[in-house]
C-alpha positions in Angstrom: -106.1 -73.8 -72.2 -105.1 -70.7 -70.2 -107.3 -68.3 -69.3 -107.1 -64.7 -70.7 -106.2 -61.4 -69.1 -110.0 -60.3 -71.5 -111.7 -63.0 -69.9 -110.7 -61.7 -66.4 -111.9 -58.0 -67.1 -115.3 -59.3 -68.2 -116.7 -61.1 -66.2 -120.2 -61.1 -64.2 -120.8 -61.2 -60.6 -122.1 -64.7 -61.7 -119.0 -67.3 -60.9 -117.0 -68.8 -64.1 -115.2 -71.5 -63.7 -111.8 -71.6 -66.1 -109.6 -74.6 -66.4 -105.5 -74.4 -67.5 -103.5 -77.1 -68.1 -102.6 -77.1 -64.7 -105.1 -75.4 -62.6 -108.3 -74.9 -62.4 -109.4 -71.5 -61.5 -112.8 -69.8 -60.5 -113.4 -66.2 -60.8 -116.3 -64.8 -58.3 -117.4 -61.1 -57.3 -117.4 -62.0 -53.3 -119.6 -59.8 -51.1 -118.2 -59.1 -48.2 -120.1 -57.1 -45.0 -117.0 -55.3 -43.0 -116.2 -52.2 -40.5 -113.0 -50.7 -39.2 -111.9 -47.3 -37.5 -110.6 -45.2 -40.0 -108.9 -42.0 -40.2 -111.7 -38.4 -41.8 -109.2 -36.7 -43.1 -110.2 -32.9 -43.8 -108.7 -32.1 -46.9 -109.8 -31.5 -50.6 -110.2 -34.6 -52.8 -107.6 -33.5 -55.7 -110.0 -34.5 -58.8 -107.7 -32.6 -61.4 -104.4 -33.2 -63.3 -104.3 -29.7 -61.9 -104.8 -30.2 -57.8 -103.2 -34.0 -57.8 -99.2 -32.0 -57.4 -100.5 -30.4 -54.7 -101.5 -33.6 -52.7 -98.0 -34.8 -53.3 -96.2 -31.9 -52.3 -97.7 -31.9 -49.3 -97.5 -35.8 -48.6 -94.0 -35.5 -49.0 -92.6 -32.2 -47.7 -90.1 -33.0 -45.2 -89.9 -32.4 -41.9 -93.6 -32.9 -41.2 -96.0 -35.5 -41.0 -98.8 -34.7 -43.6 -101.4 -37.4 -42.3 -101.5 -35.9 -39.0 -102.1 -32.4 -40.0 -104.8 -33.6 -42.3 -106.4 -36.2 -39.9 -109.6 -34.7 -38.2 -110.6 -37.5 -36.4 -111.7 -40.9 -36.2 -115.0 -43.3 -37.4 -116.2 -46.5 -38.2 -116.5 -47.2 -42.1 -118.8 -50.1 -42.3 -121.0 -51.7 -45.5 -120.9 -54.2 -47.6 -118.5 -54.5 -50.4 -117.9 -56.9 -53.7 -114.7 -58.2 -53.6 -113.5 -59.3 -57.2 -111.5 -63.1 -56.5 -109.6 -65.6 -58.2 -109.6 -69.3 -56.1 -107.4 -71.6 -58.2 -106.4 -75.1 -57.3 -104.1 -78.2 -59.0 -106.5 -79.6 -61.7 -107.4 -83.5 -60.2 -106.3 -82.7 -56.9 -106.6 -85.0 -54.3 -104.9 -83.2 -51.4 -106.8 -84.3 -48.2 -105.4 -81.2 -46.4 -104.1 -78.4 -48.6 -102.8 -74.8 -48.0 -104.2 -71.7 -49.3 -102.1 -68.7 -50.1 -103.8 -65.7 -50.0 -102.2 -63.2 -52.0 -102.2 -59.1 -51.9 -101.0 -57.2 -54.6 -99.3 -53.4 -54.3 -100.2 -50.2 -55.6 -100.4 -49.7 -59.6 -101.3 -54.0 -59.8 -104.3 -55.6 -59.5 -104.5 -59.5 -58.5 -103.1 -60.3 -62.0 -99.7 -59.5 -60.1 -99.7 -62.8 -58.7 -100.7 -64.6 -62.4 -99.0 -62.2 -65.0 -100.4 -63.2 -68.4 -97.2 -61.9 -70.2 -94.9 -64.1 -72.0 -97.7 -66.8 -72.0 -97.9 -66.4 -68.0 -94.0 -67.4 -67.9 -94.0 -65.1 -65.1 -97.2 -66.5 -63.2 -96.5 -66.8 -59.2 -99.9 -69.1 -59.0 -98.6 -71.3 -62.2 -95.7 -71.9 -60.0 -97.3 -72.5 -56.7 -99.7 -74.6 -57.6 -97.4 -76.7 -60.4 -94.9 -77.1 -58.3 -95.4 -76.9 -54.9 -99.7 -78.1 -55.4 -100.7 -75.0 -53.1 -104.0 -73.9 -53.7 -104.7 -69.6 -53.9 -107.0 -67.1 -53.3 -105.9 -63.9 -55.1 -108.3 -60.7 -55.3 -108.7 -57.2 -56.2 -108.2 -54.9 -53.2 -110.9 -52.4 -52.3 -111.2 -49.5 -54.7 -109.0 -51.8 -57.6 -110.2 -53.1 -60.6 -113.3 -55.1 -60.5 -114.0 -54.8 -57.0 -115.7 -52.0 -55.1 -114.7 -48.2 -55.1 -115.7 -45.6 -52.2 -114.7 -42.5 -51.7 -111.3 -42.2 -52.8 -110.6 -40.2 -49.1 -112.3 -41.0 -46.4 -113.6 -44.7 -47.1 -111.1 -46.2 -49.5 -108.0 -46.5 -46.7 -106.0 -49.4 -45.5 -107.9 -51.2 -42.6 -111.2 -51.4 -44.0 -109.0 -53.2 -46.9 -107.5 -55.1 -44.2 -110.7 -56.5 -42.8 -111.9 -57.2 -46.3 -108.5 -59.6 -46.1 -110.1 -60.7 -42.9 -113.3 -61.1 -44.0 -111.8 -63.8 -46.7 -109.7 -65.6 -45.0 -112.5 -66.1 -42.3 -114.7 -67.4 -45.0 -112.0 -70.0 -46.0 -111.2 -70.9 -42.7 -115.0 -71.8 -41.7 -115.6 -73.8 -45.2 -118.0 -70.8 -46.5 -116.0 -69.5 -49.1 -118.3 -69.5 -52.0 -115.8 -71.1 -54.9 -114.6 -73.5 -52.4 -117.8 -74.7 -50.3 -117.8 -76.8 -47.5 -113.6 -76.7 -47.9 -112.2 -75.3 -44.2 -108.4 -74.6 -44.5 -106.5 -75.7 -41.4 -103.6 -73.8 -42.7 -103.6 -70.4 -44.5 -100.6 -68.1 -45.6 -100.8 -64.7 -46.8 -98.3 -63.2 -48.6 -98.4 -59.5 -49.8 -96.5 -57.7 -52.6 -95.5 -53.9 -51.2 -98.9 -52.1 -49.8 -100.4 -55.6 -49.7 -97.6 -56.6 -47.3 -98.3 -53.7 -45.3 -101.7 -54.8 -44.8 -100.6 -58.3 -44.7 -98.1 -57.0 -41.6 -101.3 -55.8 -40.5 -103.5 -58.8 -40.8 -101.3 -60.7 -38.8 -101.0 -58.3 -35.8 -104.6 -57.3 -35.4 -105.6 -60.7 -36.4 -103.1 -63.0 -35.7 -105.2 -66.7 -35.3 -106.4 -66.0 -38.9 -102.9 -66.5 -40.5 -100.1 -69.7 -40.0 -97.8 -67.5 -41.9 -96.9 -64.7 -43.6 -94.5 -64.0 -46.8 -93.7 -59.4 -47.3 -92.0 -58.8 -50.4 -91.6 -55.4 -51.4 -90.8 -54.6 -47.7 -89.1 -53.2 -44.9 -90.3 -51.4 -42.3 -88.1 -48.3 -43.1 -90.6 -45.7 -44.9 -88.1 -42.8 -45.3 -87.7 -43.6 -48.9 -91.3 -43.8 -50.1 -91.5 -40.0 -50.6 -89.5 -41.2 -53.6 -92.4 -43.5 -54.4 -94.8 -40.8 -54.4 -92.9 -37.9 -56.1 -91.4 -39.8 -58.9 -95.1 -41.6 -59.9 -96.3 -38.1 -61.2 -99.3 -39.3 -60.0 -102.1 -38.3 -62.0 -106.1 -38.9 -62.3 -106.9 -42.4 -63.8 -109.5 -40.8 -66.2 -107.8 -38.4 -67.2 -104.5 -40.2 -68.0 -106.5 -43.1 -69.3 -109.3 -42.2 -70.9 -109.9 -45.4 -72.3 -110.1 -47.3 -69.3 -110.8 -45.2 -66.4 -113.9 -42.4 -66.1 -115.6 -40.6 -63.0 -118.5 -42.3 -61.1 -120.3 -39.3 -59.6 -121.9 -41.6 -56.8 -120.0 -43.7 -54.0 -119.5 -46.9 -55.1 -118.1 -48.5 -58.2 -118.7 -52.1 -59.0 -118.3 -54.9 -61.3 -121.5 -54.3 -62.8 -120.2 -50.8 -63.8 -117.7 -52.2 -65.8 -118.8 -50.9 -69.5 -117.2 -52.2 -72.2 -113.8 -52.5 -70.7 -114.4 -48.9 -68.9 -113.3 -48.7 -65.5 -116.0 -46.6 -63.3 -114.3 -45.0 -60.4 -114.8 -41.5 -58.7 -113.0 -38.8 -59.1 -109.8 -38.8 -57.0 -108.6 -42.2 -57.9 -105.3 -41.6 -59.4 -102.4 -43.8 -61.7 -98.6 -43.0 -62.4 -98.3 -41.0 -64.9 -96.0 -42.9 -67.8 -93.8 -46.2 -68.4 -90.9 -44.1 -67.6 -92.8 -43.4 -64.3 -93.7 -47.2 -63.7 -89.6 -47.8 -64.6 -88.5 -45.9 -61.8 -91.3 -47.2 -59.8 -90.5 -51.1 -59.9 -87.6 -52.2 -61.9 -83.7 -52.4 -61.8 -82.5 -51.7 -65.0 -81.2 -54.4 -67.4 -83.1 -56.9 -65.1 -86.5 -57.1 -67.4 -87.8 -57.4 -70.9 -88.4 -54.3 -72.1 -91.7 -55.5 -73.1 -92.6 -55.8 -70.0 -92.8 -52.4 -68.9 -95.3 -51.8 -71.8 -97.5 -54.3 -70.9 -97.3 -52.5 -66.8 -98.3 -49.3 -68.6 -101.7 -50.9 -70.6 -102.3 -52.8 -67.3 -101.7 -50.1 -64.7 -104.0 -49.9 -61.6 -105.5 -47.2 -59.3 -104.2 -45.6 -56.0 -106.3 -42.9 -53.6 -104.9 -40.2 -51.7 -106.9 -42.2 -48.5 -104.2 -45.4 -49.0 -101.6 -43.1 -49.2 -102.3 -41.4 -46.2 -102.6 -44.5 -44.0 -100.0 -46.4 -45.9 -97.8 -45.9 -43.2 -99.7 -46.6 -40.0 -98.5 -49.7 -38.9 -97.2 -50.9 -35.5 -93.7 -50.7 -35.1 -94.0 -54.4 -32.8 -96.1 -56.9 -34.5 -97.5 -59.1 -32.0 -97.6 -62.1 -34.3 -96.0 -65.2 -33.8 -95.8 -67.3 -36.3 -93.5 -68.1 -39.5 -92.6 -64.6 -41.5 -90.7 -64.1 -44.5 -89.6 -60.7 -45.9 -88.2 -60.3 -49.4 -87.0 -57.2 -51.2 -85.4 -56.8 -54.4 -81.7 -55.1 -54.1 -82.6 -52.3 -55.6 -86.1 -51.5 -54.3 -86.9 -47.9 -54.1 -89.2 -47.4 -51.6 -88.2 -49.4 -48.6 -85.2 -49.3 -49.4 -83.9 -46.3 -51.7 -82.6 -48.6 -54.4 -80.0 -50.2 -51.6 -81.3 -52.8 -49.6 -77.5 -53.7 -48.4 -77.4 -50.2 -47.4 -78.2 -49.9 -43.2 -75.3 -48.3 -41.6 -74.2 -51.4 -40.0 -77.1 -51.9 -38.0 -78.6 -55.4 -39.7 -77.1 -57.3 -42.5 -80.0 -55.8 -44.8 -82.7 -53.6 -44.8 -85.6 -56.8 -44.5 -83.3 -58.4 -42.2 -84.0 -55.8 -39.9 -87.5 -56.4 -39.6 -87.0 -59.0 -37.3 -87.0 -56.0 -34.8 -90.8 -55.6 -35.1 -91.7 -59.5 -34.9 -90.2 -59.8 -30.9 -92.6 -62.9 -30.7 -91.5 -65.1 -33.6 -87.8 -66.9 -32.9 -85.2 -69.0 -34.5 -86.1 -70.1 -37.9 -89.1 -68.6 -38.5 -88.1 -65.8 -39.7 -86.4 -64.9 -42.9 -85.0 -62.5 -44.9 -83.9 -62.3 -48.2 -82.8 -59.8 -50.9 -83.2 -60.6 -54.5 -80.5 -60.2 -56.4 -81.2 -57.9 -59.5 -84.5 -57.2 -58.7 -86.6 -53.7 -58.1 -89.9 -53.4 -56.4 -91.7 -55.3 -58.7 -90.2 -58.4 -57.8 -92.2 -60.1 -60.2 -91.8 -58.2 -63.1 -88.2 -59.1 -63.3 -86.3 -61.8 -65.4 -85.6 -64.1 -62.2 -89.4 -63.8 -60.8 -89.5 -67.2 -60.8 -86.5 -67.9 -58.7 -87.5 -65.5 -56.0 -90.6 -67.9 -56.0 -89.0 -70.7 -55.4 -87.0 -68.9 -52.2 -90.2 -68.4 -50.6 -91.8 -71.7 -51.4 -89.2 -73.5 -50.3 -88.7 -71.8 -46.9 -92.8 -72.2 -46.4 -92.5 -75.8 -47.1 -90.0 -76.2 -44.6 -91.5 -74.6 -42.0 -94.4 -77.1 -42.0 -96.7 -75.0 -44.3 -97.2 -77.2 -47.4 -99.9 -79.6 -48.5 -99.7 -82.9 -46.5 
């Protein structure tokens, strides 16, 4: 029997093991003790459906770089967080030496991204891997999302320390200490990221790059000039307030999985979700390319943002020191990397992921690729050919050595 999207949003910090008919899966609250140099940004939290517009009109005025005028300074963020995780492997395996995908999901998603319950979980990346290819993965709930931890949606809640969270993971499945998988040490681990979780994936692999053996970006390019257009046309708004149901304040600093009351989400004031399906539509999918059902269940399921990620969504490296296998996949008409055109480059690279390669100096020949998903949008997997873009990137990881043996 599968496991339930219910089951997932009430669970304990105790682990619960849950077996499908082709996976077995264990869900765990993971503690994690991490530190990175972040950005203290002196600004106003917007905690209002009033204040959030102004946040976004300043993010995206143009001609000036908002994160550097608000950016005060520098300091270490540093505690210990719960990371909410989902470690699934092929039900009887007998793989003497597997690889683990560890898998990032974007703003508005959650790590049921990566195993969609809708449509009887016909759209399930993990149901795919591990079916067909017998990978084993590790998806989880990025800091500040769902049933893992929430700071202060500013100045704590930003991309690195979510980046050495990723770290912190992967470290643990690398060394055999991973606590659903003990005393199993992966020789060979691939992370794979779906649009903010690629960024921080692209970062993983640069500040970090011994942890990874290769890396898969969809929802990516490295041209940002389009997600403005991301951030205007969410009509971003506060999650309790637009979701009532689901979302309320927290007035202290940290939100976990023990908060979670009766389906209620407990995060501070600041965290923020796109306003409306017709929001989430222009957000992640091409039209005529999905069930329109699926766009409902987006809405029910939709997931947090803070103004902190968005402020430090875009500080990556231009050259990626990395050296390994990388992938990049975009859906043709992805809107924020690519302003609904990924074909669209003025001549200087076949596509707008192919011209990644740029920032990857270190990595040669065949390993890398890009591809563009035909009749896609952002949300790759949200579309009616998920399951082929899948197959793209699983094939071209098997091939470069990256499969179970």
């Amino acid at each position: 029997m599968k496991h339930s999207t219910h089951l997932l949003f009430t669970l304990s910090l105790l682990p619960t093991t849950v077996i499908a008919t082709a996976k077995i899966c264990i869900n765990a609250s993971i503690p994690v003790t991490i530190s990175a140099r972040q950005a203290v940004f002196n600004i106003e939290i917007p905690t209002t459906n009033v204040s959030t517009p102004d946040f976004f009109l300043n993010l995206t005025q143009q001609g000036r770089n908002f994160t550097d005028i608000a950016l005060e300074g520098y300091q270490t963020t540093a505690g210990t967080y719960t990371i909410s995780t989902m470690y699934c492997k092929p039900d009887g395996d007998n793989s003497s030496d597997p690889t683990i995908q560890v898998l990032t999901h974007g703003i508005g998603f959650d790590k049921t991204y990566w195993d969609l319950p809708y449509n009887n979980f016909n759209y399930s990346y993990i149901d795919v891997a591990i079916s067909k290819y017998s990978y084993h993965t590790l998806s989880f709930d990025r800091l500040g999302t769902g049933q893992s931890s929430h700071g202060n949606p500013l100045n704590e809640i930003q991309s690195f320390i979510e980046v050495s969270a990723t770290a912190a993971l992967t470290t643990m499945l690398r060394n055999g200490t991973f606590p659903s998988a003990p005393g199993k040490s992966y020789s060979r681990i691939v992370h794979i990221g779906h649009s903010f979780g690629s960024a921080q994936t692209y970062a993983l692999a640069h500040l970090y790059p011994n942890l990874t053996d290769g890396i898969v970006l969809t929802g990516f390019t490295m041209n940002s000039s389009f997600v403005p257009y991301f951030a205007a046309g969410g009509n971003f708004q506060q999650a309790s307030e637009n979701q009532p149901s689901r979302f309320a304040n927290l007035p202290t600093s940290h939100g976990t999985a023990n908060e979670l009351i009766q389906g209620l989400e407990v995060v501070p004031a600041g965290y923020m979700v796109s306003s409306d399906a017709a929001a989430n539509k222009y957000l992640f999918l091409k039209p005529g390319c999905y069930d329109a059902s699926i766009l409902t269940y987006a809405e029910k399921t939709k997931q947090t943002v803070t103004p902190g990620e968005l402020l430090t969504l875009g500080s990556l490296p231009m050259v990626n020191r990395f050296a390994g296998p990388v992938m990049v996949m975009v859906g043709d008409a992805d809107l924020p990397y690519c302003g609904s055109d990924c074909f669209a480059t003025g001549g200087v690279a076949d596509s707008l992921a192919a011209a990644v390669a740029e920032s990857f100096p270190n990595v040669v020949g065949a390993d890398f690729e890009a591809y563009v998903q035909p009749d896609a949008g952002h949300g790759i997997n949200l579309h009616y050919n998920a399951t082929g873009a899948y197959g793209v990137w699983l094939d071209w990881l098997g091939e470069r050595g990256l499969a179970r043996s």
